[in-house]
C-alpha positions as CSV (number, residue, x, y, z in Angstrom):
1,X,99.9,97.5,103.3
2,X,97.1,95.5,101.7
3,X,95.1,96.3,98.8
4,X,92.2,94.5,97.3
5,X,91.3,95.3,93.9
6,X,87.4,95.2,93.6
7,X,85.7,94.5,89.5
8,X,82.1,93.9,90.5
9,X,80.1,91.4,87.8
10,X,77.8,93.8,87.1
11,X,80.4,96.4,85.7
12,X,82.3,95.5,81.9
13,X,85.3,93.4,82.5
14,X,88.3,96.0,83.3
15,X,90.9,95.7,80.9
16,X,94.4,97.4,82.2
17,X,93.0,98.4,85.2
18,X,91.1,97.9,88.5
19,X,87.4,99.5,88.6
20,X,88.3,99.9,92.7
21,X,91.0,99.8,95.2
22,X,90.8,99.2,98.3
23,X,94.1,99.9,100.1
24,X,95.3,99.9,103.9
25,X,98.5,101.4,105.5
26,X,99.7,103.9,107.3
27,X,101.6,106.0,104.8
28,X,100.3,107.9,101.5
29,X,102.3,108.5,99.2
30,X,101.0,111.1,96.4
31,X,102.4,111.3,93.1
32,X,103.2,114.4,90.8
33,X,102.5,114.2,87.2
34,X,105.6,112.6,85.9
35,X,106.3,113.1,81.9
36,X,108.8,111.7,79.6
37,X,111.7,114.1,81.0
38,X,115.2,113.0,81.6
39,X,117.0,113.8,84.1
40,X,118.4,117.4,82.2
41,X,114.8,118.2,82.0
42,X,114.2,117.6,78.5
43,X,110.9,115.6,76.8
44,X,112.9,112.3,75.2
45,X,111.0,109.8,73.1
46,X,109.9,110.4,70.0
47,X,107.0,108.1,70.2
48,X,103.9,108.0,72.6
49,X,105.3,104.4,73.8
50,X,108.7,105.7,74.1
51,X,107.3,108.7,76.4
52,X,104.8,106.6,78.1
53,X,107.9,104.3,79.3
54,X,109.7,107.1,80.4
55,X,106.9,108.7,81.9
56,X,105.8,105.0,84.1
57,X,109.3,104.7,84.7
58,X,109.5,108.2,86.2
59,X,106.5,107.8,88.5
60,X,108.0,104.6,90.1
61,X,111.2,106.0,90.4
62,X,109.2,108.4,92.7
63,X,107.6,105.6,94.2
64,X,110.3,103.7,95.2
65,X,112.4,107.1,96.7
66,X,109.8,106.3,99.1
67,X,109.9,102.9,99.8
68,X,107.3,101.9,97.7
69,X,106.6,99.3,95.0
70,X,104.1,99.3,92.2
71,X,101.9,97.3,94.1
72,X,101.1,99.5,96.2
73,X,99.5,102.3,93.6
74,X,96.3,102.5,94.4
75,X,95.3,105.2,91.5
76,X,96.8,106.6,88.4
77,X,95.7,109.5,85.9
78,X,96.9,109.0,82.7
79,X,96.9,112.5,81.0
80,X,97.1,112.4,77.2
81,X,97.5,114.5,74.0
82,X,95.5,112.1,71.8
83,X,93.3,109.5,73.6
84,X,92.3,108.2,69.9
85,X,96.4,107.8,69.5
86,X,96.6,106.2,73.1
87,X,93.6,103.7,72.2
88,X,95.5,102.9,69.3
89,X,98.7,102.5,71.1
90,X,96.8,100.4,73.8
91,X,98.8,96.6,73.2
92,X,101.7,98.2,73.2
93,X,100.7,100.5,76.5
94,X,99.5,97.7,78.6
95,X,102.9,95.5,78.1
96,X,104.7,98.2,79.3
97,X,102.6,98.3,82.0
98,X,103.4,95.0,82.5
99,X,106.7,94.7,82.2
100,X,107.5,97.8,85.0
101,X,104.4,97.7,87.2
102,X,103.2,94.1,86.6
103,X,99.4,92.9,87.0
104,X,98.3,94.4,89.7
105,X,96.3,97.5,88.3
106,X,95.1,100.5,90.2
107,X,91.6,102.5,89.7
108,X,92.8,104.3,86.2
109,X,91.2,107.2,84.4
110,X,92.4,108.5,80.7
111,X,92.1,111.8,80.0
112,X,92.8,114.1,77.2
113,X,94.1,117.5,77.5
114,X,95.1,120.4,75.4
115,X,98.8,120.0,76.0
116,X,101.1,119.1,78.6
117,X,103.4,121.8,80.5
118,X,106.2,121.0,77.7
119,X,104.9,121.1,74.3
120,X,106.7,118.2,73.4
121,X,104.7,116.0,76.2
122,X,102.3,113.5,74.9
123,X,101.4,112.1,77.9
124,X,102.2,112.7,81.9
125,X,101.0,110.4,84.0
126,X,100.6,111.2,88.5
127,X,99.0,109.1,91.0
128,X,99.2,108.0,94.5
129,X,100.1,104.9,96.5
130,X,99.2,103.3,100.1
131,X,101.9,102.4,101.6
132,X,102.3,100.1,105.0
C-alpha cells in the first residue's frame, strides 16, 4: 500500500492530522468504533487520556488482527463527550497519538455526541485503513 498525505498551502497548517489521504492497495480494512473497554467489556480509565489510550490502542489492535499497521489508516472519527474537554486535553492527546500510531496522520474529524453506547464512554474512536 502507499499513501500520500496531501495539506495544500492554501488550507491552515494541520495540526494532528492530515487534511487528505490518498491511499492505494488492494484490501480495506474498516474500523468499528472502538471505546475504552477491556477485554470483560467494561469502560476502564477514569480520565479522557486514560480512555483515549485505550480506545487508540483498541482500534489498532483491530488493525493489526488484520495485518495492518497504523500507517496504513487512512481516516479516523474521533467521537467525543466534551470537544471543549478534548481541546483542552489536546497535548496530551496528540503524544499518545504519537507514541502508538506515530506521525503519520490520517484525514481526522472531531465530533461531539450526546453520549457513547456505555455511559461511562468519553470518547470511541472507528476508522478505516488501506491496506496492500
Amino acid at each position: 500500500m502507499s499513501t500520500e498525505r496531501v495539506n495544500p498551502p492554501e488550507l491552515s497548517p494541520p495540526t494532528g492530522f492530515s487534511h487528505a489521504v490518498v491511499a492505494t492497495g488492494t484490501r480495506v480494512v474498516f474500523l468499528a468504533g472502538q471505546t475504552a473497554l477491556d477485554t470483560d467489556g467494561k469502560v476502564v480509565g477514569d480520565t479522557l487520556a486514560e480512555q483515549f489510550e485505550k480506545s487508540l490502542g483498541n482500534l489498532l489492535a483491530a488493525l493489526s488482527a488484520c495485518g495492518g499497521t497504523p500507517a496504513d489508516l487512512a481516516r479516523i472519527t474521533v467521537y467525543a463527550t466534551d470537544v471543549a474537554a478534548y481541546r483542552a486535553h489536546a497535548p496530551e492527546l496528540g503524544r499518545i497519538w504519537r507514541e502508538l500510531a506515530g506521525r503519520d496522520y490520517p484525514a481526522m474529524a472531531v465530533v461531539e455526541v450526546v453520549r457513547l453506547w456505555d455511559d461511562q464512554a468519553l470518547v470511541e474512536l472507528d476508522g478505516f485503513a488501506v491496506l496492500p
